[in-house]
N, C-alpha and C positions, 0 to 999 in steps of 0.2 A: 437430332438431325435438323439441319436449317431447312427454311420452306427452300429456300433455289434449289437444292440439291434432289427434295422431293419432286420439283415440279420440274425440273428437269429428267425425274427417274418416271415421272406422268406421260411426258411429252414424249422420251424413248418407246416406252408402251404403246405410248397411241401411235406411232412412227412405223412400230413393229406390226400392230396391228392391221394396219394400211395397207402394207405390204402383204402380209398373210393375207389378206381378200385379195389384194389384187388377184395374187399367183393364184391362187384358188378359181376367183372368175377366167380369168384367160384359160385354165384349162379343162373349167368344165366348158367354158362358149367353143375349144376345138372337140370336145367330146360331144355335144351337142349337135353343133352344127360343122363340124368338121370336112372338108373337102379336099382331095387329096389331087396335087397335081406336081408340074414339073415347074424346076426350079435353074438358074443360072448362077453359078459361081463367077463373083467377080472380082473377090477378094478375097486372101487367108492371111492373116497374121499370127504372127507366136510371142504369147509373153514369156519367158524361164524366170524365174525369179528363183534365188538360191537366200536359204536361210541358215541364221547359225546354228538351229537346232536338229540340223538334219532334214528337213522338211521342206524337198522342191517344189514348186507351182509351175507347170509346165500343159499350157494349154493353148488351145487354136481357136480363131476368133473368125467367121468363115461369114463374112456379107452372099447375101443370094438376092438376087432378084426375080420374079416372077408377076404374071399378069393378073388380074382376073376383069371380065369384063373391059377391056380395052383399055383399061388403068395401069399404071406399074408399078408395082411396091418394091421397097429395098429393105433387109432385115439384116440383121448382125447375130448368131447366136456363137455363144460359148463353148466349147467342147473339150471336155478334160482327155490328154490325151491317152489316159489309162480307158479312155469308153472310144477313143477312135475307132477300132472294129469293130463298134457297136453301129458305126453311122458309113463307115464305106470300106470298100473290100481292098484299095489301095489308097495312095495318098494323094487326095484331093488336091486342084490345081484350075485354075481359072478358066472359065470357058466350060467345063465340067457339068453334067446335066446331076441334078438328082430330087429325087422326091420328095414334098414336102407336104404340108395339113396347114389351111388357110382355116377359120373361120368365116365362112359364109355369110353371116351377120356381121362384121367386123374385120374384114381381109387382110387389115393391120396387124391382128394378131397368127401367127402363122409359127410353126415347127418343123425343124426337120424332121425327117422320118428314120425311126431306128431302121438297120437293114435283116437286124437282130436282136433278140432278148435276152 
């Protein structure tokens, strides 16, 4: 094997690595300090994407805003629409209140709230 291909198979690792802590810190800091308030729907979008293998991507991409401290934050989370009932009991729609988990040390980091398990 040539060094590029090594240090490119180094650099993947370390890329993936970064990632895995992130995702790890953001949800132990909502596990931690987690603060659970209301949120505003201001956006939904849908990607479908149709593959030749049989294999759809079919998910909703739901902007919310909410406060904390007389500040405002805007967030985008992903939602696969096989977990939609997981996150509301009908279909979401702009102006739409629902609940979310801020980080209190960090209020950037924030989740919706399952409505279900």
């Amino acid at each position: 094997m040539s060094r590029k291909f090594l240090g490119l198979i180094a650099v993947l690792f370390i890329c993936i690595g970064v990632l895995a802590f992130n995702t790890y810190y953001k949800k132990e800091g909502l596990a931690k300090n987690g603060v659970q308030t209301s949120a505003v729907i201001t956006k939904i979008t849908t990607n479908k994407l149709d593959s030749d293998i049989g294999l759809d991507i079919d998910n909703f991409h739901v902007t919310y805003e909410y406060e904390v401290n007389g500040k405002s934050y805007q967030k985008i989370q992903e939602i696969v629409r096989q977990e939609h009932d997981l996150y509301f009991e009908k279909p979401g729609k702009v102006g739409d209140s629902l609940k979310i988990v801020y980080d209190s040390e960090k209020p950037t980091n924030s989740r919706i709230e399952k409505i279900k398990e």
